[in-house]
N, C-alpha and C positions, 0 to 999 in steps of 0.2 A: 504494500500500500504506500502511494505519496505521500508524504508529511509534507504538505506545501509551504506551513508554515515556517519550518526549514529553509523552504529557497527562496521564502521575503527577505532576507535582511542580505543578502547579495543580490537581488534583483536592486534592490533602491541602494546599494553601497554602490554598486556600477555606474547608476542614472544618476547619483549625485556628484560628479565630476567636472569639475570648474570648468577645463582644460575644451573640451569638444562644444560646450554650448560657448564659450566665449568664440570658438571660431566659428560656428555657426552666425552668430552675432555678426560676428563683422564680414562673413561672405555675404549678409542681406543688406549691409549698405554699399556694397560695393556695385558697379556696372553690372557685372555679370551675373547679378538678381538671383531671383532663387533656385537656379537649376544647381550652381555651385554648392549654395546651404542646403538643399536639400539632398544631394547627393554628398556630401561631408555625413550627414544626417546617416544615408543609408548603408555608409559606408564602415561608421561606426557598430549600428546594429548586424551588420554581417558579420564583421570581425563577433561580436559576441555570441552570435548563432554558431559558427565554426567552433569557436573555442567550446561549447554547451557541447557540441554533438561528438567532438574530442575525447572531452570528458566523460560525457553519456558512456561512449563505446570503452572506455578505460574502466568506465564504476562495474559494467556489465559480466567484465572479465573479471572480477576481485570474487573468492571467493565469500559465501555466503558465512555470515554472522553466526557463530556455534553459542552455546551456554558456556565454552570451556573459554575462552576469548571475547574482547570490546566488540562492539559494534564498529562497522566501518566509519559511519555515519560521524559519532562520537570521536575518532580518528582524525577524521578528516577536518570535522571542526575544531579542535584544539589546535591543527597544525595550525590553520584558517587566522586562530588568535594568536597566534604567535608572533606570525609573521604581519599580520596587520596591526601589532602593537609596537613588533620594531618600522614598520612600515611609519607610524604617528612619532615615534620620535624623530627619526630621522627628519621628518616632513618638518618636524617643531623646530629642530636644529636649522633648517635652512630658511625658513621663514618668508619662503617666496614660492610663486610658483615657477616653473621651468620656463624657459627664454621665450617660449609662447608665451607667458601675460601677457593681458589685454594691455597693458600701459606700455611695450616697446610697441614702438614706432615701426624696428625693422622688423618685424614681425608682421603689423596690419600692413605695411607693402608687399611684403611675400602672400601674403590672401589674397592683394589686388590683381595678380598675376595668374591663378587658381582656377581654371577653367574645371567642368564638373569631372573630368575625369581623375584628374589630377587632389579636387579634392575629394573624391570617392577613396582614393586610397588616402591622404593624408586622416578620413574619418576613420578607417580601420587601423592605420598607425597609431593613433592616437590611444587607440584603446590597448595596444601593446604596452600596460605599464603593471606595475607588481601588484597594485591594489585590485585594477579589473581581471589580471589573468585568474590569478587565486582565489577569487570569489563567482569568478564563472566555474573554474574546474570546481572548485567546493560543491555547486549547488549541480552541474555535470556528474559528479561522483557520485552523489546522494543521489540525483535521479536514478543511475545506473544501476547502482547498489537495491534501491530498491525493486527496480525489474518490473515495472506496470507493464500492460501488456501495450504496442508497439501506438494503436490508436490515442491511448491517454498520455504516452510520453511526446506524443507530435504536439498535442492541445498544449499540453504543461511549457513545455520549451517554447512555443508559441510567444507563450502567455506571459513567460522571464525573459524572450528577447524584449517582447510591448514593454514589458514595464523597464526593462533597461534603461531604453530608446528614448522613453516617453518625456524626460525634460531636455534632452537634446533637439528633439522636434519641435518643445513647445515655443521656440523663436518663430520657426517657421508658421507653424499656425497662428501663432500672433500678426505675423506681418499677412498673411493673406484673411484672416478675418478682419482685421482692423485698415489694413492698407496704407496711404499715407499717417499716419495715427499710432501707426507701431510705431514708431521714429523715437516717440518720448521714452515708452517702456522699454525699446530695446537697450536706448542709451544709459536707462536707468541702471537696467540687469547688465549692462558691459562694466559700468562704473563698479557696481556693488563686487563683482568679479573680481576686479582689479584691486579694491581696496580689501575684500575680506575672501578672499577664495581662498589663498593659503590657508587660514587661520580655520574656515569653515573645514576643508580638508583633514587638517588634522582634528578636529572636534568627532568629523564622519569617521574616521578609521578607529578613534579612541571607543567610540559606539559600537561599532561593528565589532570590534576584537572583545567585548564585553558581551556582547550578543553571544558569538559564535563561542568565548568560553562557556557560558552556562548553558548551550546547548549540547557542547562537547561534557562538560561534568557531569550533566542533566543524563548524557547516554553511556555515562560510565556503572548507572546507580542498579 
């Protein structure tokens, strides 16, 4: 059976990620409008689809959970916290986020250049970092592990790319519901980036590595 509640807190540790909505942001005021941000967009949620069905096919092979030994699940999740707490310090140590902030200059010129294919792969690069790969395989292994049968693991994986995805997108749908009118809010949410996305960053991994410990203890008992 899925424990879905298991794969919330890597679904939304993924989608709360400064890094991909600030370039999203600045692909929609640039020239080459939204084909660029929304391909950034889907190039992000692929990269997490791959990584899910990676894992999915890894958790699949693990043998099954005895009375004599942990649960996989419980495994998986401590490692999960581990690394997402040295993940939050190190993060705390550097006190920035990487040369993509939205505050370099040389950075929003490299977007202006960014035509959609280009940034289709920059959105899946993007998602190449410690915090998304290890909370995709996490929630990956746990699906696998537990073995639904092949209709319900499509629905489920589904449902953890959507909600990965779901605030990297919501620039995009901002600017096409709102239209000229997105300009204020998007500026708002680029600003708010720049000044607290590091700080936010590490606050999200300090959470999550607290999560996935008491779920990992939780499957020790």
């Amino acid at each position: 059976m899925v424990d879905i509640a298991a794969l919330v807190p890597g679904a939304v540790g993924i989608a709360l990620s400064p890094l991909p909505v600030a370039s999203v942001v600045f692909l929609l005021g640039h020239r080459r409008g939204y084909g660029s941000a929304v391909a950034c967009a889907a190039g992000w949620m692929a990269a997490v689809a791959v990584a899910l069905v990676v894992a999915v096919s890894v958790g699949e092979q693990l043998p099954s959970a005895t009375d004599d030994g942990p649960p996989v699940q419980a495994l998986v999740a401590l490692v999960a916290a581990v690394v997402l707490f040295v993940l939050a310090a190190w993060q705390w140590f550097r006190r920035r986020l990487p040369d993509g902030s939205p505050a370099s200059t040389r950075w929003a010129d490299a977007m202006e250049a960014l035509g959609p294919g280009r940034a289709f792969g920059l959105g899946a690069l993007l998602f190449v970092s410690p915090k998304s790969v290890v909370l995709a395989s996490a929630a990956g292994l746990t699906l696998g592990d537990a073995d639904p049968r092949a209709g319900l693991t499509v629905v489920v994986g589904a449902l953890f790319v959507l909600a990965s995805g779901v605030v990297v997108l919501l620039p995009v749908v901002l600017a096409v519901a709102l239209g000229p009118r997105a300009e204020r809010p998007l500026e708002a949410m680029r600003s708010w980036i720049a000044r607290w996305g590091a700080l936010a960053l590490v606050v999200v991994l300090v959470v999550l590595g607290v999560v996935q410990l008491v779920i990992g203890l939780t499957g020790l008992r």
